[in-house]
C-alpha positions in Angstrom: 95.4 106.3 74.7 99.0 107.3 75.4 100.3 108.0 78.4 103.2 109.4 79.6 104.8 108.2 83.6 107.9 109.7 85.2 109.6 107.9 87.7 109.3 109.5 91.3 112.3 108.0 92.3 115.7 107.4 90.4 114.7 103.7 89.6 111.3 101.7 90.3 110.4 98.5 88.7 108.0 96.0 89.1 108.1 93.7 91.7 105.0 91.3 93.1 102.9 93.0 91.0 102.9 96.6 92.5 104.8 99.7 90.6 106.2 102.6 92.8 104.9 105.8 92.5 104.8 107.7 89.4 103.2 111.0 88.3 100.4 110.8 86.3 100.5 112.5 83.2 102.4 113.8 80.3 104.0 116.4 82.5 104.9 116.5 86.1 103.2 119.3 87.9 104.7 121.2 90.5 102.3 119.5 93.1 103.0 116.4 91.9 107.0 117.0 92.0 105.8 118.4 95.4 104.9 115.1 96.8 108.0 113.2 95.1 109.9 115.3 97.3 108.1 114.1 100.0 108.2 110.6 99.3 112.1 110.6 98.6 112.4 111.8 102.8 113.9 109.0 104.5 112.2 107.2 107.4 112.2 104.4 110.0 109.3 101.8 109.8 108.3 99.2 112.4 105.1 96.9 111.9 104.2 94.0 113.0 101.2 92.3 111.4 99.4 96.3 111.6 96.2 96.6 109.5 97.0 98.1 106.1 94.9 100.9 106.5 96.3 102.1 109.9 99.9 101.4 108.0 98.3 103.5 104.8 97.6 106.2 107.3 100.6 106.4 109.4 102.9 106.7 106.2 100.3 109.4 105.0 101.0 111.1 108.1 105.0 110.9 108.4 105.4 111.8 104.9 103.2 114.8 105.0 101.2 114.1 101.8 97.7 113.4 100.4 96.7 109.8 100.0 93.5 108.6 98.5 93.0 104.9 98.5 90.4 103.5 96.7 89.1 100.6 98.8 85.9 99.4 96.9 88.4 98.3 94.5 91.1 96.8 95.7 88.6 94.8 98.0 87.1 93.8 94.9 90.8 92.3 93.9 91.2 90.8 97.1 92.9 92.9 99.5 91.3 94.1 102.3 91.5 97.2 104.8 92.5 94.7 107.5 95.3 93.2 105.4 98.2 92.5 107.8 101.3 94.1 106.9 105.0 93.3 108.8 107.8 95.1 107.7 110.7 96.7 109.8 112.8 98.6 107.6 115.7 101.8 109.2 116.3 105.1 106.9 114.4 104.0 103.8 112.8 106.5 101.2 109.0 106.7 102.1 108.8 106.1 98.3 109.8 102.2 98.7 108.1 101.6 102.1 105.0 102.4 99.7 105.8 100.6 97.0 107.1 97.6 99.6 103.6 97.9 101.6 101.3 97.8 98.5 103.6 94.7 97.5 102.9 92.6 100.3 99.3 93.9 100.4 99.5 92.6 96.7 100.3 89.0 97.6 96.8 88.8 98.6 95.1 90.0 95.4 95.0 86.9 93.4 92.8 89.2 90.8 94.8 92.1 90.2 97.8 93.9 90.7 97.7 97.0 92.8 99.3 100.1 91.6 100.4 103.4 93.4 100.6 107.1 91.4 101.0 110.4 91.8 98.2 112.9 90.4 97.8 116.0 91.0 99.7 116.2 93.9 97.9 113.4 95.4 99.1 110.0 96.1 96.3 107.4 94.4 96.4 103.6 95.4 94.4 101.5 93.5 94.5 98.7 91.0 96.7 99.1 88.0 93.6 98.7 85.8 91.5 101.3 87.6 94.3 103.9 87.5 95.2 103.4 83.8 91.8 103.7 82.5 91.9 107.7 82.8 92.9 108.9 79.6 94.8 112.3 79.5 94.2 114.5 76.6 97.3 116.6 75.3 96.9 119.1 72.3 99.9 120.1 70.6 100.3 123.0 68.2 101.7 121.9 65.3 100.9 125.1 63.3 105.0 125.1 62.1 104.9 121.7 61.0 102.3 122.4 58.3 103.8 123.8 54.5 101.7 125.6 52.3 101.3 123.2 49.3 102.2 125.5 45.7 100.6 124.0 42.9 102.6 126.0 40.3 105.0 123.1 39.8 106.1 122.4 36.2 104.3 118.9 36.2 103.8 116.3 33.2 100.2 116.5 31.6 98.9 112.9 31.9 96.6 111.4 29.0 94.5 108.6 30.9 93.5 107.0 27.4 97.5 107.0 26.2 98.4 105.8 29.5 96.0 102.3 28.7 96.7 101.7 25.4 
């Protein structure tokens, strides 16, 4: 399976086991660069121990993008809707109040690390190993990478029984 990720912000690494947001894909679509957009928009943030779902949601809202978190499985890695989350941060891209919300949501998964990406055009949350299963075709034509094989080289004439004596 190879698959292709571009950043969504200018640098994102991996920290307590959560990666920013990425697009999916070998390209970027123009609803996914859409939403990086929208995640790049700075913001103020204020909670104090606030479910993770209601923090999920407000960040959905103030962003302005589509969010689809996949609860079954990251309560299966330990992290619930209820999760408490406490983070005061001032003019900070939505992009890494995300990624800092799914990391200390993380800390509880003891399984798993969680994971957040972008496709198409819609923010995904989940476990790294339930959104890298999802194998992306890509067909390339390589028609002008293929040469017509002539046979009408001058080549030696081979004598199998001279050869093994």
């Amino acid at each position: 399976m190879i698959r292709y990720s571009m950043l969504c912000v200018a640098a994102c690494v991996l920290v307590a086991g959560c990666a920013g947001p990425v697009a999916d894909g070998p390209y970027p679509t123009s609803a996914d660069l859409a939403v990086e957009n929208k995640l790049e928009r700075l913001m103020d943030v204020d909670h104090a121990a606030a479910p993770l779902d209601q923090v999920l949601a407000n960040l959905r809202d103030r962003a302005g993008v589509n969010m689809v978190v996949r609860w079954t499985v990251l309560d299966n890695a330990g992290i619930k809707p209820t999760t408490p989350i406490t983070l005061q941060l001032r003019r900070v891209p939505a992009a890494t109040v995300l990624r800092l919300v799914m990391e200390q949501a993380g800390e509880a998964a003891t399984l798993e690390p969680t994971m957040v990406t972008i496709r198409d055009g819609i923010v995904m949350i989940s476990t790294r190993r339930d959104l890298q299963k999802t194998t992306i075709t890509v067909t390339y034509d390589v028609e002008d990478l293929l040469v017509d094989a002539k046979l009408d080289y001058d080549l030696p004439e081979y004598d199998i029984n001279t050869a093994l004596s």
